[in-house]
Biopython code that builds the backbone (N, CA, C, O; Angstrom):
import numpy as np
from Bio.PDB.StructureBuilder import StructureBuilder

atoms = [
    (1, "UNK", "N", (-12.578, -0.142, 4.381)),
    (1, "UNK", "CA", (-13.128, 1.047, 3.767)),
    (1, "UNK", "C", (-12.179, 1.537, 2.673)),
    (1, "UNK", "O", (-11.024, 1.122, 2.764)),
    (2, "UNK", "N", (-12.448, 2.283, 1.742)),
    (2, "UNK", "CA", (-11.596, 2.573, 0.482)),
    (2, "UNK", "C", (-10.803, 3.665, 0.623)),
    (2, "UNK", "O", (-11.027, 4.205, 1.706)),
    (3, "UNK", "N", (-10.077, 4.145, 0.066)),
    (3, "UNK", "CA", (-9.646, 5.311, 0.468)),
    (3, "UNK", "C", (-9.795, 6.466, -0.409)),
    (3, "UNK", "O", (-9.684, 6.169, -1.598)),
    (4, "UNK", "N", (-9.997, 7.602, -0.186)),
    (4, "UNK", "CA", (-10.575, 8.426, -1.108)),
    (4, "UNK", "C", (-9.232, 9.252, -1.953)),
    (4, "UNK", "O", (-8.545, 9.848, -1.124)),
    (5, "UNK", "N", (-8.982, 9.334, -2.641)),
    (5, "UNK", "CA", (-7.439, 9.833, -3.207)),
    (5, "UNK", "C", (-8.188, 11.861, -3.621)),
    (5, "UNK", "O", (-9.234, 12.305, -4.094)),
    (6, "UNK", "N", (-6.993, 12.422, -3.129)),
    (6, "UNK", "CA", (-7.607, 13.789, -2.917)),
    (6, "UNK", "C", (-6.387, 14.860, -3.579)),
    (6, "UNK", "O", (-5.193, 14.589, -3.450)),
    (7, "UNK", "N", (-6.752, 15.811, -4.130)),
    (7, "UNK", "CA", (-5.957, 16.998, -4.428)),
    (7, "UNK", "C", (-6.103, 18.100, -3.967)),
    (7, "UNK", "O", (-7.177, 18.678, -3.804)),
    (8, "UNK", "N", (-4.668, 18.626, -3.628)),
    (8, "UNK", "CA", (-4.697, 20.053, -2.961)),
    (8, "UNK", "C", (-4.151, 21.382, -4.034)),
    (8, "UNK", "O", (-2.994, 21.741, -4.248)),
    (9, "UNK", "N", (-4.902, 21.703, -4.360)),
    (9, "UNK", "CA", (-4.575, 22.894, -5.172)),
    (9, "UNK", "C", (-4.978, 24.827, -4.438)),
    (9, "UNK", "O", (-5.942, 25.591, -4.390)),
    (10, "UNK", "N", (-3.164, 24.801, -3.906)),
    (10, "UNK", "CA", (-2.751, 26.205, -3.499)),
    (10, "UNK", "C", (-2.171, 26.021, -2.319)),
    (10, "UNK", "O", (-2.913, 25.631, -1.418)),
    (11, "UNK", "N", (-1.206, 26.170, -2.109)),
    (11, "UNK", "CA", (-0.132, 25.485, -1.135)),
    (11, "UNK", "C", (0.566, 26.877, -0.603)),
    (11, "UNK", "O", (1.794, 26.797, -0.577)),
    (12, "UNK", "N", (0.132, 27.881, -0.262)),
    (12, "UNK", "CA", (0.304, 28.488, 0.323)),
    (12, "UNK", "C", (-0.176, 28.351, 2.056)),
    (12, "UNK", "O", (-0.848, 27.426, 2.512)),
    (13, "UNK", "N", (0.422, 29.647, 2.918)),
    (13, "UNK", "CA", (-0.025, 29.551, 4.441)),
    (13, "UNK", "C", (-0.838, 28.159, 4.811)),
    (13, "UNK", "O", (-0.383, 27.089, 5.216)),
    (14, "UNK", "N", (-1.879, 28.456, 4.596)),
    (14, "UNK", "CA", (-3.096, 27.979, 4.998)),
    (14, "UNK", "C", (-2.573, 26.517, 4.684)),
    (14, "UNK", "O", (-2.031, 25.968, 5.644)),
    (15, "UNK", "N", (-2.623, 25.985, 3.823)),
    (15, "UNK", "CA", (-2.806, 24.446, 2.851)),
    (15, "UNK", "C", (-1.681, 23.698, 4.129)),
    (15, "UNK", "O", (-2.031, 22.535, 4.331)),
    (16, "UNK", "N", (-0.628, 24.055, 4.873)),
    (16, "UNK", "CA", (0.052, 23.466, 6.017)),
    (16, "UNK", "C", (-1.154, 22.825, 6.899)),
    (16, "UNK", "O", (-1.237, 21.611, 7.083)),
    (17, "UNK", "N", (-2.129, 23.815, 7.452)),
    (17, "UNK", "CA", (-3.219, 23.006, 8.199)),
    (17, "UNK", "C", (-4.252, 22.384, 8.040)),
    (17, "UNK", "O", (-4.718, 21.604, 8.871)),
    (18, "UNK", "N", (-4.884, 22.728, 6.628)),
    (18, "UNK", "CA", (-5.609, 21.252, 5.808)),
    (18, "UNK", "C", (-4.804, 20.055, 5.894)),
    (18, "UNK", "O", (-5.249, 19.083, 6.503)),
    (19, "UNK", "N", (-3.398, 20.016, 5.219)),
    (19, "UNK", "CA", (-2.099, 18.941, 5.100)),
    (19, "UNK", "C", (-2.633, 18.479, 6.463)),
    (19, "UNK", "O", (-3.512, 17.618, 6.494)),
    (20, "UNK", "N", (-2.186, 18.965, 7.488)),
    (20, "UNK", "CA", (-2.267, 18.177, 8.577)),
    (20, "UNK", "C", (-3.415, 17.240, 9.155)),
    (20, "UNK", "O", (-3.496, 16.275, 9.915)),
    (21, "UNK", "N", (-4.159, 17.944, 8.483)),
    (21, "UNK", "CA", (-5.721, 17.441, 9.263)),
    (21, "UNK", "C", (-5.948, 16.443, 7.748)),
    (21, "UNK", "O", (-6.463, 15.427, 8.216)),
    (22, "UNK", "N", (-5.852, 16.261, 6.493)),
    (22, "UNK", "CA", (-5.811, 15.119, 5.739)),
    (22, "UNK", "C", (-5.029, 14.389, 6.061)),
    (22, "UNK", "O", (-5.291, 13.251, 5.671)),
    (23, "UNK", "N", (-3.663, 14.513, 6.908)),
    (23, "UNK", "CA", (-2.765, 13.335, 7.164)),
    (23, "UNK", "C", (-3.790, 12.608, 8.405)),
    (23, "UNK", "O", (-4.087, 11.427, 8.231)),
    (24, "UNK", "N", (-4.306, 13.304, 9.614)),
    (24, "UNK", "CA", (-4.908, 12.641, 10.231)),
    (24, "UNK", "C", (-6.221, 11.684, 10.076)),
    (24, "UNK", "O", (-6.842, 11.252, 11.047)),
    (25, "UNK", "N", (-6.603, 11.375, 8.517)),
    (25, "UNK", "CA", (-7.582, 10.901, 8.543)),
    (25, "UNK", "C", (-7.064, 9.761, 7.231)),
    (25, "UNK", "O", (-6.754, 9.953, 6.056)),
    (26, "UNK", "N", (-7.169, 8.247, 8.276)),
    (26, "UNK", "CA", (-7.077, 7.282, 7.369)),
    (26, "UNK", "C", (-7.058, 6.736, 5.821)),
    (26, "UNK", "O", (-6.264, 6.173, 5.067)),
    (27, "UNK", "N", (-8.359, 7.218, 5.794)),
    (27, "UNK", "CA", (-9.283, 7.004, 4.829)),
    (27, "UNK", "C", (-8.942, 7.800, 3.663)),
    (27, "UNK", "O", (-9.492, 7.634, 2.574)),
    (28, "UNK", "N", (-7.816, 8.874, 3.938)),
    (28, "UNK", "CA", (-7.898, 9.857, 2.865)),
    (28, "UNK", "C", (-6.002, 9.843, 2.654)),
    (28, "UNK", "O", (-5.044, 10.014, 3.407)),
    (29, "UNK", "N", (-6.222, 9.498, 0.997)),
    (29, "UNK", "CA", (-4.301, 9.917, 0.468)),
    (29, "UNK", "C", (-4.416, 11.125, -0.201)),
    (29, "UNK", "O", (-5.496, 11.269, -0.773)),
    (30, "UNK", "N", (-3.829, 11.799, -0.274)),
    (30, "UNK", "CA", (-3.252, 12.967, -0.741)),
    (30, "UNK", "C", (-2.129, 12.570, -1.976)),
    (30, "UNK", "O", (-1.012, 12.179, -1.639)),
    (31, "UNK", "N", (-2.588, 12.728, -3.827)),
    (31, "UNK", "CA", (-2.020, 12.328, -4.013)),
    (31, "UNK", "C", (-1.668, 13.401, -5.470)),
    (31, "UNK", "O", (-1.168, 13.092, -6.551)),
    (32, "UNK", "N", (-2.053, 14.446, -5.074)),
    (32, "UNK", "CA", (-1.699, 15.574, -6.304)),
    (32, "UNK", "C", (-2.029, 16.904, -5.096)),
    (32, "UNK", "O", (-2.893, 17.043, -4.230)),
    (33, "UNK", "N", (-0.860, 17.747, -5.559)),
    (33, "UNK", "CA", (-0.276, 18.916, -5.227)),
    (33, "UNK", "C", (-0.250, 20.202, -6.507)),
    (33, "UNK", "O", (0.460, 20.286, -7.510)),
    (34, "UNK", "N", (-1.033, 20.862, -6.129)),
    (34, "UNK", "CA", (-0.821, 22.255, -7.159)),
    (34, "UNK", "C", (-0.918, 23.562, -6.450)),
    (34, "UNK", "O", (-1.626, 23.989, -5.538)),
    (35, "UNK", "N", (0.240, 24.149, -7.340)),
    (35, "UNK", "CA", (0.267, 25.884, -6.977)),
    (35, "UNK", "C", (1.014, 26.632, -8.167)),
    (35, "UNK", "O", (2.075, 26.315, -8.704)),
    (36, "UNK", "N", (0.524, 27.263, -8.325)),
    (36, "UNK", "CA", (0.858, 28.317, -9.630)),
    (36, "UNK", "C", (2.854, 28.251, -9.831)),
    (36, "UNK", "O", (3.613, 27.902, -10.735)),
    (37, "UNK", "N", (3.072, 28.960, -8.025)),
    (37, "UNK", "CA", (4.698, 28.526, -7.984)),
    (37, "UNK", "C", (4.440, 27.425, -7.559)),
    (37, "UNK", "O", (3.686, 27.123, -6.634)),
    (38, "UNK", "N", (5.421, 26.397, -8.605)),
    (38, "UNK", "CA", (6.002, 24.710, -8.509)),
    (38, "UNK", "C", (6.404, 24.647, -6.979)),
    (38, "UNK", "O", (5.985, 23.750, -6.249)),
    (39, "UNK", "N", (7.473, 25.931, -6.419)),
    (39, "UNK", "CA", (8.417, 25.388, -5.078)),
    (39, "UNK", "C", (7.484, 25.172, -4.024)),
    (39, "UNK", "O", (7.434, 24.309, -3.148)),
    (40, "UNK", "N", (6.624, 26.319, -4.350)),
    (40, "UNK", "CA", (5.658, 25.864, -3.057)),
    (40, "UNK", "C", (5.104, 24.575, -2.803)),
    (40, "UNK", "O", (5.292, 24.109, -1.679)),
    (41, "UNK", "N", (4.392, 23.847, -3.719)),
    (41, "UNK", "CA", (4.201, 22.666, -3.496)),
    (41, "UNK", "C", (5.167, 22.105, -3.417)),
    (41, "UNK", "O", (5.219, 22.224, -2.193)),
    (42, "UNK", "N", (6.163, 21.485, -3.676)),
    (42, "UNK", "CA", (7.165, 20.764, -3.776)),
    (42, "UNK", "C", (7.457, 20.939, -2.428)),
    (42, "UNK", "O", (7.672, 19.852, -1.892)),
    (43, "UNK", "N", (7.532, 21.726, -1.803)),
    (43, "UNK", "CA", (7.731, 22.332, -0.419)),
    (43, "UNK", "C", (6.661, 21.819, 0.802)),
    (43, "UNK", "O", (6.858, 21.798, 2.017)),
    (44, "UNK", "N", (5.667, 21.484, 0.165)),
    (44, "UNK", "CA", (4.444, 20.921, 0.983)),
    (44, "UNK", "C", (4.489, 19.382, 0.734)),
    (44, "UNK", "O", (4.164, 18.534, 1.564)),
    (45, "UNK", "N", (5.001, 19.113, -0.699)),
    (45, "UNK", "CA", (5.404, 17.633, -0.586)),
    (45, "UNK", "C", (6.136, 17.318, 0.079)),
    (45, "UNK", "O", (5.894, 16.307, 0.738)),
    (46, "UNK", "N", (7.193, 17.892, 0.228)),
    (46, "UNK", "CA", (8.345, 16.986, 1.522)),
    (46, "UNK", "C", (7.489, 16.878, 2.472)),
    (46, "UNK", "O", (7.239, 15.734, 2.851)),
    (47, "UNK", "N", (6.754, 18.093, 3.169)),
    (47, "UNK", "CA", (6.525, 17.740, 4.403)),
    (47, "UNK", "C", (4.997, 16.396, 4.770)),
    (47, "UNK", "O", (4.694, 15.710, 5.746)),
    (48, "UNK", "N", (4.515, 16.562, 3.617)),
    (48, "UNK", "CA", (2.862, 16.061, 4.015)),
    (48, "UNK", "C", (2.211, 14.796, 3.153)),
    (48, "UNK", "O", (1.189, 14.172, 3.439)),
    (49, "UNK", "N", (3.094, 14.597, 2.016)),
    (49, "UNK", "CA", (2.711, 14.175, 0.853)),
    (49, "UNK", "C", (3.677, 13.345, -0.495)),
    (49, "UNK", "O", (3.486, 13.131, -1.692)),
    (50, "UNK", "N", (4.642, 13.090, 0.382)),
    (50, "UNK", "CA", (6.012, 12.562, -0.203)),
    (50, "UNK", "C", (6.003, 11.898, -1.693)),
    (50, "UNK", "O", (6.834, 11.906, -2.601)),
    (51, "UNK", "N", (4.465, 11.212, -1.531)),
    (51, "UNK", "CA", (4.244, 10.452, -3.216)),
    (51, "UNK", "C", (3.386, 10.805, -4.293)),
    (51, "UNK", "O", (3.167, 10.224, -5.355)),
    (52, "UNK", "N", (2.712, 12.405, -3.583)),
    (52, "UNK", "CA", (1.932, 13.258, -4.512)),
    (52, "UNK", "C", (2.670, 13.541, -5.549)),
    (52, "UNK", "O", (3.891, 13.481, -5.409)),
    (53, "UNK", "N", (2.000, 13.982, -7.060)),
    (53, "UNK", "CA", (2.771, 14.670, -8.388)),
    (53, "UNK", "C", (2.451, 16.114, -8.128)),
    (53, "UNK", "O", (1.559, 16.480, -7.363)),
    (54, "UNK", "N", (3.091, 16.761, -8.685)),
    (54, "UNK", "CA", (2.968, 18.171, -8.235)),
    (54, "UNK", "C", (2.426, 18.490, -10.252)),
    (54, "UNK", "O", (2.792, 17.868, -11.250)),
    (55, "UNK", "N", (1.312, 19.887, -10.105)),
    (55, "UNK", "CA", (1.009, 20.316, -10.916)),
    (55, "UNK", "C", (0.958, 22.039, -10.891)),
    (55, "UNK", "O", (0.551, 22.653, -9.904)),
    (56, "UNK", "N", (1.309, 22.526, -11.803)),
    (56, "UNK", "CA", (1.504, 24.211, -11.190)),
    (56, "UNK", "C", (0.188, 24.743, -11.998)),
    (56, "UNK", "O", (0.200, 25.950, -12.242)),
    (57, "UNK", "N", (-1.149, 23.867, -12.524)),
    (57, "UNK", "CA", (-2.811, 24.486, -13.156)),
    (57, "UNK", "C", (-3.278, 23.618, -12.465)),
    (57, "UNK", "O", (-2.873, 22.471, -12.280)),
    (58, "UNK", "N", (-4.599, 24.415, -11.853)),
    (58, "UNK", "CA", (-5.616, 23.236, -11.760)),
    (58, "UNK", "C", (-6.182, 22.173, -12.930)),
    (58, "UNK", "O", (-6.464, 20.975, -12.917)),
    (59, "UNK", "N", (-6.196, 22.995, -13.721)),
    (59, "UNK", "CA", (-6.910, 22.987, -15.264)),
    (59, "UNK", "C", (-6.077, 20.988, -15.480)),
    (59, "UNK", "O", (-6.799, 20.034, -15.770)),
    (60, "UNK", "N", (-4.803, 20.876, -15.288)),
    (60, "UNK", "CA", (-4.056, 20.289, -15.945)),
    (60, "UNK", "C", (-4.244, 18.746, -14.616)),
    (60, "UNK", "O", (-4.383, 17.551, -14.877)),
    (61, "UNK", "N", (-4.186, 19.299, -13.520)),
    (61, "UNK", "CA", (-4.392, 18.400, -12.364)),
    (61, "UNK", "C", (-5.613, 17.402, -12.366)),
    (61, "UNK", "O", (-5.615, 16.217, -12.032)),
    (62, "UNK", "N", (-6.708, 18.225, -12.852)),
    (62, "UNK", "CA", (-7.703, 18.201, -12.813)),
    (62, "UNK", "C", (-7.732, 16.492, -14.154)),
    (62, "UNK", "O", (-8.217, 15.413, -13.814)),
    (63, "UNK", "N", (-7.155, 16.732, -15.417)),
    (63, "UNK", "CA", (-7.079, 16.176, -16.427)),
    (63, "UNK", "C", (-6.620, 14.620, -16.170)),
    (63, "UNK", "O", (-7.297, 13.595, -16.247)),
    (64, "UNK", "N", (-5.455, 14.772, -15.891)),
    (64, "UNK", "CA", (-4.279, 13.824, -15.125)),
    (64, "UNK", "C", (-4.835, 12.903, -14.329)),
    (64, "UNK", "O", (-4.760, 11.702, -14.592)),
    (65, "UNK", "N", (-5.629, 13.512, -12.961)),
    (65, "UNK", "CA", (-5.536, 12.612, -11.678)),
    (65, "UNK", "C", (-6.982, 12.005, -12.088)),
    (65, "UNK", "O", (-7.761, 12.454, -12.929)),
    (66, "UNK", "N", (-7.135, 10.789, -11.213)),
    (66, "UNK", "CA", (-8.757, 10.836, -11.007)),
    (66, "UNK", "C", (-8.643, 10.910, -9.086)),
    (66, "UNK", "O", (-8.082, 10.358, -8.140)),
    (67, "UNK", "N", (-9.276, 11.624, -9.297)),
    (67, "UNK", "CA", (-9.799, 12.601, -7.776)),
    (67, "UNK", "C", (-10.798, 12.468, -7.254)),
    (67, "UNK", "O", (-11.705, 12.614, -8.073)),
    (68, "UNK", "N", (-11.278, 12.185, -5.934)),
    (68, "UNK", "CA", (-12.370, 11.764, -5.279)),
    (68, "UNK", "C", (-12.718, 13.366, -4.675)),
    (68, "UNK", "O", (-13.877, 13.708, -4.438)),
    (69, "UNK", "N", (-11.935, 13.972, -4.538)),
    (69, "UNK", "CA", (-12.067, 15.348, -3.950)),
    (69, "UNK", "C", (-10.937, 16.458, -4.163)),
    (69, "UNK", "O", (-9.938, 15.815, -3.844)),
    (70, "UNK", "N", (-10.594, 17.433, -4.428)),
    (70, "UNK", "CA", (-10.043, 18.603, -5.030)),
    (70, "UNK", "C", (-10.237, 19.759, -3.398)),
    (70, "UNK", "O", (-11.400, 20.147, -3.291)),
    (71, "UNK", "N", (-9.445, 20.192, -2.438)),
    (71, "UNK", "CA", (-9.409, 21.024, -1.388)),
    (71, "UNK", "C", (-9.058, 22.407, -2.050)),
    (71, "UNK", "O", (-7.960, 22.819, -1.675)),
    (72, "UNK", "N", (-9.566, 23.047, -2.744)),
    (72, "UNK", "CA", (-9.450, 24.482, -3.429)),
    (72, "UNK", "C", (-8.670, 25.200, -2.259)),
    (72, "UNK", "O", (-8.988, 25.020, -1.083)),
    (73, "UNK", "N", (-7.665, 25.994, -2.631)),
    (73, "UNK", "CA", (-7.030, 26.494, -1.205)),
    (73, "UNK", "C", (-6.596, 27.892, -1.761)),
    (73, "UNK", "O", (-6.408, 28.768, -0.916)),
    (74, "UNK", "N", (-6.413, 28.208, -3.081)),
    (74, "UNK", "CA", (-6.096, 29.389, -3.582)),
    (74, "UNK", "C", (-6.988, 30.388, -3.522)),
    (74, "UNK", "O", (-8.112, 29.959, -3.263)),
    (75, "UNK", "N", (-6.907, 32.077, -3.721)),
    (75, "UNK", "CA", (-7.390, 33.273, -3.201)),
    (75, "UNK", "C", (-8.039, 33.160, -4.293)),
    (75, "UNK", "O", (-7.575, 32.622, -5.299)),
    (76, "UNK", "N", (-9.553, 33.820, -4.174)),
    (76, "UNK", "CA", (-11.027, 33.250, -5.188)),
    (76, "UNK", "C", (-10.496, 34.247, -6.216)),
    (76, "UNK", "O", (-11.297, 33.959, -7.105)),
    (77, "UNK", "N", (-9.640, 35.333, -6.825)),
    (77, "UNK", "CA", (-9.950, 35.994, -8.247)),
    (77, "UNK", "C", (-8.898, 35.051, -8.879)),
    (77, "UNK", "O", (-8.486, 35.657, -9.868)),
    (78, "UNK", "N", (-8.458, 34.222, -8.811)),
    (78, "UNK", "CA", (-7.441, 32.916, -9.630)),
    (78, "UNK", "C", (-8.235, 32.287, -10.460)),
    (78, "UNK", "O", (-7.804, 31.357, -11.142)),
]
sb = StructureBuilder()
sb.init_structure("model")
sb.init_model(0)
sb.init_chain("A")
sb.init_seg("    ")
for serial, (resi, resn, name, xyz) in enumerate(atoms, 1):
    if name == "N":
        sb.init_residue(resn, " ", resi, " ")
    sb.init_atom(name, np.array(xyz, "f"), 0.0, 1.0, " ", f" {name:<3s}", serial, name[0])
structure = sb.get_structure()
């Protein structure tokens, strides 16, 4: 089966227990990281995502990767 290559954009609280539950599923790499603050992701890369690029816009992530799926994780007036 292929694997679906996925981005997480907003790496705050929450984005720890998506991380976890995309690590548990085969089929899916995690391979772009975004949050407005850089540390935060970078911070979610050590733990979940070691060979993701980190991007601090969606706008720019979005451009860059090709993405099978995008996990929106940031607060909706962004």
């Amino acid at each position: 089966m292929a694997v679906l290559r996925g981005g997480v954009f907003g790496c705050g609280m929450i984005s720890e227990f998506h991380l976890r539950g995309w690590q548990r599923i085969p089929e899916v790499e995690i391979v772009a990281l975004g949050n407005r603050t850089i540390s935060r992701a970078e911070a979610r890369r050590d733990q979940y995502a070691p060979e993701a690029r980190l991007y601090g816009d969606l706008g720019a992530m979005l451009r860059a990767e090709r993405l099978d799926f995008v996990d929106i994780l940031s607060v909706p007036w962004l």
